[in-house]
C-alpha positions, 0 to 999 in steps of 0.5 A: 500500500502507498504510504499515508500523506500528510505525515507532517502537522499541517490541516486536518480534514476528515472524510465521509464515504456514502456506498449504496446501490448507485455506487461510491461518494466520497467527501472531504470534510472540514471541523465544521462539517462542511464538505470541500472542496467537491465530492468524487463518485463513482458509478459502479455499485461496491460488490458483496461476497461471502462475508458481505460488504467487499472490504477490498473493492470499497477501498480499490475504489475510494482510494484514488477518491480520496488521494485527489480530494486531499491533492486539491487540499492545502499542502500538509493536510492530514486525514484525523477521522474517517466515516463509512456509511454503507448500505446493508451495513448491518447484515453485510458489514463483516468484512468492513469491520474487520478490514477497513479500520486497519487499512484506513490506518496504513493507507491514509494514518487516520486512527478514528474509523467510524463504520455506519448503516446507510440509515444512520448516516442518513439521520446524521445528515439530516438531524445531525446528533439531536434525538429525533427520527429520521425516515428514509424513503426512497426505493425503500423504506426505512425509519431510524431514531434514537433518544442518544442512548441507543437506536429505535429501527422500523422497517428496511425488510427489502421489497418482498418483506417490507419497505412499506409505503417506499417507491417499490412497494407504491410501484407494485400497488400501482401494477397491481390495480392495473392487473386488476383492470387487465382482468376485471377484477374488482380494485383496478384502474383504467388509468393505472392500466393505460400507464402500465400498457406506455411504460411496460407494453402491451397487453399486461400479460406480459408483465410477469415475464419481463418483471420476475426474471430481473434482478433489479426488480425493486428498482423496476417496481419503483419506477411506476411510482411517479405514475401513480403520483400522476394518476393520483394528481389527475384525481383517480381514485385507486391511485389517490388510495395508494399513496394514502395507505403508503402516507399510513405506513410511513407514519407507523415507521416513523411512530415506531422509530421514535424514541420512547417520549415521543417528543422529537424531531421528524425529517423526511429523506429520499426521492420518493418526497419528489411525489410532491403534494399527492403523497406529502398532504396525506402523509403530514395527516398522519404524522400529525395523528401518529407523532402528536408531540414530534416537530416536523424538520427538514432535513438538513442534509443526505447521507454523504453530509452525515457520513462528514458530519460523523467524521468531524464530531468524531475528530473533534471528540464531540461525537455523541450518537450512539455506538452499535455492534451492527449499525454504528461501529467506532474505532479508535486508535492510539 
């Protein structure tokens, strides 16, 4: 491995790190949280192997990442903290765990290392370290909250098991009442069906093949869910009811993510909030009869802000969100 720069005293910086299913962000951070100078990306998803999270291919890739970040530093600067937010952390994070803290050491000379699910960094940039809970909606669902003394998880069970209320879930509803129109069947939607019919083809009994086979299926799925925002926006009223159940279960997320008092802050993230008013209007209904007590907060950012936000706070020794075997790790070295 190359040797870590910044060996000298010089400006410290941290860096943040976001891996999901569109691939690699990597930020560098200063005290304040802030990102500079711009972020580097890649597109090519980190891959997963027998021990999860490929430990090994997150670092071929954030390597050079981070090398031209701290090239485009002041001369001198040295890394001090590192946050790794990755989704499927807390299920696929054994091989991160047991690699990353060691390797970050040799490569960079960073001795804190903070490895995190993407849900919390998700709610450190949007709350930063304040009790409160976080739902990201996007693809999925997840909603994540704590009281600073341990985490409160609702949901993120995967399209098949979960994720209600999230933009597969709205899409399969959609397809689903289009199939009911297909056939007749009571429950479906013309207007749903016509969208089907633009987006997948003609006729509808073609869609299971075309759907089943697809390993990105709940990126598929989730695609219909901005149809069913038209067809809602247009008035039609099985699609107007989908977005209200999908507003019910985001809200039971939220109600059962939130720490114990139920006074605290919500934030909303994700794409799935582009559905606008058709989803937003129902949703706030229901947080308001679910979480009477909670204030209702934009996000201050997404989760590339909170991945150097975790890094800075931790550097600063001002870190206060909650360690967790499996969804906040922290390392720190002598």
């Amino acid at each position: 491995m190359t040797a870590a720069p910044g060996a000298g005293t010089g400006a410290s910086a941290v860096l943040g790190v976001d891996s999901g299913g569109s691939g690699l962000r990597v930020a560098l951070g200063v005290a304040d949280g802030s990102r500079r100078p711009a972020p580097r990306s890649s597109e090519e998803p980190v891959r997963t192997g027998p021990r999860g999270i490929d430990a090994a291919h997150l670092l071929q890739q954030l390597e050079p990442m981070a090398r031209e970040l701290l090239a485009e530093a002041p001369d001198g600067t040295r890394l001090t903290a590192v946050a790794v937010g990755a989704a499927g952390m807390a299920s696929l994070g054994e091989d991160l765990r047991d690699r990353l803290p060691s390797a970050l050491a040799e490569l960079f000379g960073v001795r804190r290392v903070a490895l995190a699910a993407d849900a919390v960094t998700a709610y450190a940039g949007a709350l930063g370290q304040r009790p409160g809970v976080v739902v990201a909606a996007g693809t999925g669902l997840i909603a994540t909250g704590t009281d600073l003394t341990a985490w409160r998880r609702a949901d993120g069970w995967g399209h098949l098991l979960g994720d209600c209320g999230g933009g597969a879930w709205i899409g399969r509803a959609g397809l689903e009442a289009a199939l009911r129109s297909f056939d007749g069947r009571r429950g479906g939607s013309a207007a749903l069906r016509a969208c089907a019919e633009a987006r997948f083809g003609a006729p509808l009994s073609g869609l299971p093949g075309l759907l089943y086979p697809r390993p990105d299926r709940p990126a598929v799925l989730a695609s219909f869910a901005p149809d069913v925002g038209r067809c809602a926006a247009d008035g039609d009223p099985v699609a107007v009811g989908v977005l209200r159940a999908a507003a019910g279960h985001i809200a039971d997320a939220a109600a059962a993510a939130c720490p114990a008092s139920g006074e605290c802050e919500v934030a909303l993230t994700g794409g799935l909030l582009k559905l606008g008013d058709v989803l937003l209007a129902p949703l706030e209904a229901e947080l308001t009869e679910r979480l009477p007590h909670a204030r209702r907060v934009p996000a201050a950012g997404d989760p590339l802000d909170g991945a150097v936000r975790i890094a800075a706070d931790l550097a600063d020794g001002r870190f206060k969100l909650p360690h967790d075997p499996h969804l906040l790790h922290v390392t720190t070295r002598a």
